[in-house]
N, C-alpha and C positions, 0 to 999 in steps of 0.2 A: 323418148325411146321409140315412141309410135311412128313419129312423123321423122325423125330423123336429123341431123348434125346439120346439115344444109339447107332447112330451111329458112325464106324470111317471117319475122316475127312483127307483131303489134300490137301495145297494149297500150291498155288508161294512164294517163299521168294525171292524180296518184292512182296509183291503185297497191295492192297488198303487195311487197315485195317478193316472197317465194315466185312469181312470175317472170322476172327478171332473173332472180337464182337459177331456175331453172333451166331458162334458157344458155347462162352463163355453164352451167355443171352438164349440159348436152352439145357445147359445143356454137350453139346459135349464136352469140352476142363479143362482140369484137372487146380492144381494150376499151376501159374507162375513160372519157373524155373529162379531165379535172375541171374545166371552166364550165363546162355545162352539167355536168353530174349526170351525164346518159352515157350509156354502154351504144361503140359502134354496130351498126346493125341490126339496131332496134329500131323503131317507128310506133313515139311516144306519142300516142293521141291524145292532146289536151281535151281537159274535163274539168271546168270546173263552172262560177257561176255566172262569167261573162257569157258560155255558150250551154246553159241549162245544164252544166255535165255531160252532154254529148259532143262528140267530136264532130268537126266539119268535113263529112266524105267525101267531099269535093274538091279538095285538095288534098288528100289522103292517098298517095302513094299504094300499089297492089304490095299485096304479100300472102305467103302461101297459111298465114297461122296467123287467125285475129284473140288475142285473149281478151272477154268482155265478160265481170263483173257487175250482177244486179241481182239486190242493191251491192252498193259499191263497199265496199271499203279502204279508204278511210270515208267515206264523203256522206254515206246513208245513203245517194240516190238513187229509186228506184226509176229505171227505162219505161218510157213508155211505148203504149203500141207504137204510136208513129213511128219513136225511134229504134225500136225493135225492127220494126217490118223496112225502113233503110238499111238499118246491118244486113239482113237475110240479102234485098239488091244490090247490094252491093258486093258481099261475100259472091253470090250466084255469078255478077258480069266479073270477075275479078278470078272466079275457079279457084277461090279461098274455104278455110275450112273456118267456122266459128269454135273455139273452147270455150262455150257458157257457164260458167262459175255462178249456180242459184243459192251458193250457203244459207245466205239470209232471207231466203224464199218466204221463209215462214212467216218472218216482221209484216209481210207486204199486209195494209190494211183500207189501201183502196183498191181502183180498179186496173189498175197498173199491171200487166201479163205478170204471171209466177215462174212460165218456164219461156225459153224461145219455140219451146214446140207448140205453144199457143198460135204463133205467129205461121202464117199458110207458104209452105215454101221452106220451112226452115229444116224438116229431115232433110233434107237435099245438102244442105251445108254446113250443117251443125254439131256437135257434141256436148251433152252438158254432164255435169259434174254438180255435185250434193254430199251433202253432209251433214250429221246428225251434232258436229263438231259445236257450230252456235246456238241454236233453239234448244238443244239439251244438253247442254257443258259435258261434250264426250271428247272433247281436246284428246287423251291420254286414251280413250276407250278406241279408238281409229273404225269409227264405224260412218262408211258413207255408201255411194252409187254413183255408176257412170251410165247413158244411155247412149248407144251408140246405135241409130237408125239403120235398117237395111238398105233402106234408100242412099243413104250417102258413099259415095263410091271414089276412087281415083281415078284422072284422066285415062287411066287405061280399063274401067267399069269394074275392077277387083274390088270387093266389097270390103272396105274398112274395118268391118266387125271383124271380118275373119282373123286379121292382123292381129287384132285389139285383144281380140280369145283366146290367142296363144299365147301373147305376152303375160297377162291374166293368167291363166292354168300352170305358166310356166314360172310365173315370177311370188303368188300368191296359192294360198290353200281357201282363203275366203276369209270373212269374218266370225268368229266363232259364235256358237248356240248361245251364249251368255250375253254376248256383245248385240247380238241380234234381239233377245227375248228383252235387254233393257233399253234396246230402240222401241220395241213396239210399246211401251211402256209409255216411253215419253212422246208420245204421239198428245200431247194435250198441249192448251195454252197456259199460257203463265204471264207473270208480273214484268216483265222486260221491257213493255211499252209505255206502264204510267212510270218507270221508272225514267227512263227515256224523257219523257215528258216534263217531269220535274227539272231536270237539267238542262233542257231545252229552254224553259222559262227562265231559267236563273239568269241563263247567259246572254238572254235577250231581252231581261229588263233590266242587265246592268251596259246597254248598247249596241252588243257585239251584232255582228251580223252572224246568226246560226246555221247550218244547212243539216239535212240526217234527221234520226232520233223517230220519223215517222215511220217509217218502211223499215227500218233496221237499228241495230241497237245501240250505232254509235251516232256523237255528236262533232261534228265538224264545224270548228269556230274559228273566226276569222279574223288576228291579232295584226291589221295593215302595222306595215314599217319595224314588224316586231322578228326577230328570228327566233325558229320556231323549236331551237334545242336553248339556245339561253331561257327562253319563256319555260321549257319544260322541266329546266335546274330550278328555276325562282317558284315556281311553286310546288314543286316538291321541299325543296326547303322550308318554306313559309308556311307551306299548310299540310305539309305530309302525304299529298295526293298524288298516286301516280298517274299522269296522261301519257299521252303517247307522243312525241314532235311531229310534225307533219312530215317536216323533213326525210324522214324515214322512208315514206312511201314516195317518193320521188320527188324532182324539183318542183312540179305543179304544189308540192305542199309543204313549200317554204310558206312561212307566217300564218299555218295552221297551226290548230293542236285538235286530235284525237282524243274524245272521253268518252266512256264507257259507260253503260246503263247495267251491266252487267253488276252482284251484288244484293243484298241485303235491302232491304227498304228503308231501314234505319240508319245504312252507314251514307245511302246516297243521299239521306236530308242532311246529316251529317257536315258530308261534303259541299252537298249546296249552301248549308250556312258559312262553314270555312271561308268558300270561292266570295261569296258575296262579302264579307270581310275581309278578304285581299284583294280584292278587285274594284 
């Protein structure tokens, strides 16, 4: 709505579907292509762990809207500077705007930037976006933040906030006192990371190759030769687990699967024992 019907777009493959939706429900993203599973008009930036989960911008095509998720979802991976402060040059020689998606800001537990605005250069091209939605299970409660710099401007120097303010004011009344007062609440840490950690072990001392679960709260596992909605019937089946197929997040996450740290401490030992008896 901000940016408009005509622009081009580019995001992670995988990354969270709603980005792709989105672009499809404004207009951006042409038909389905059935043999490849990408929507025309996109510009799918592979991520996964032949290129550290960063995309190679050097063969990366301009476009006017980069969506970049960190850490990622499905994948865990948190950005690093390096490849933070490449996004910002790249976005800058290109007169791209970045959509930084930080949800799982909070997971970060190295030194790995938390926002793009860490990164020198990045009001210039950036917007991020946050949410109270992972670190404090407010899915339903819709309590987040956009920050949108003074510095970032249109080719033509009209301040992007301005835009942003109206559609804001005119589209939303805010998030309510309640919504707010059980954000500040949940400003603490919690159990999501040894949970994380458990699962991370199961599935890499039963061989897999694991990627996630440090920075953020999902595990991304690596089933070669396996398709990754058959694998997400058979154990559901067998052991009543629900994961997630990779599939889902786009074609980069065929012969993934998605598991969640998210949960009880009980029920993810639980699971870890099930997975390690079916696996």
């Amino acid at each position: 709505m901000l940016l408009g019907s005509n622009m081009t777009v580019a995001m992670q493959d995988p990354s969270f579907p709603a980005y792709i939706d989105s672009g499809i429900i404004v207009g951006q993203a042409d038909e389905l292509e059935e043999e490849t599973g990408k929507y025309g008009n996109i510009i799918y930036l592979n991520c996964g762990p032949e290129n550290n989960f960063f995309p190679d911008l050097s063969t990366t095509p301009r476009t006017d809207i980069t969506f970049f998720y960190s850490p990622n979802n499905p994948t865990g991976h948190a950005a690093s500077w390096q490849q933070l402060k490449q996004l910002v040059v790249f976005a800058k020689a290109n007169g791209s705007i970045i959509v930084y998606d930080s949800a799982y800001a909070a997971y970060i537990t190295d030194e790995n930037p938390r926002s793009i605005f860490e990164i020198h250069g990045a009001k210039e091209v950036a917007i991020e976006i946050s949410s109270f939605s992972k670190f404090a299970g407010f899915t339903g409660v819709r309590l987040g933040w956009t920050v949108v710099p003074e510095e970032l401007l249109y080719s033509n120097e009209f301040p992007v906030i301005k835009d942003f303010n109206r559609i804001v004011c005119t589209c939303s009344n805010g998030a309510s006192n309640i919504a707010q007062a059980g954000g500040l609440a949940c400003l603490s840490t919690d159990g999501y990371q040894e949970n994380a950690k458990i699962l991370v072990d199961v599935f890499s001392s039963l061989g897999f190759n694991v990627y996630g679960g440090k920075n953020a709260p999902y595990i991304w596992v690596h089933f070669p030769g396996l398709s990754s909605r058959n694998l997400f019937s058979e154990i559901l089946e067998k052991t009543n687990i629900v994961t997630v197929p990779g599939r889902g997040f786009g074609p980069g996450g065929e012969e993934y699967i998605r598991v969640s740290a998210f949960g009880r401490r009980e029920r993810v030992l639980e699971a870890s024992r099930r997975l390690k008896n079916f696996l």
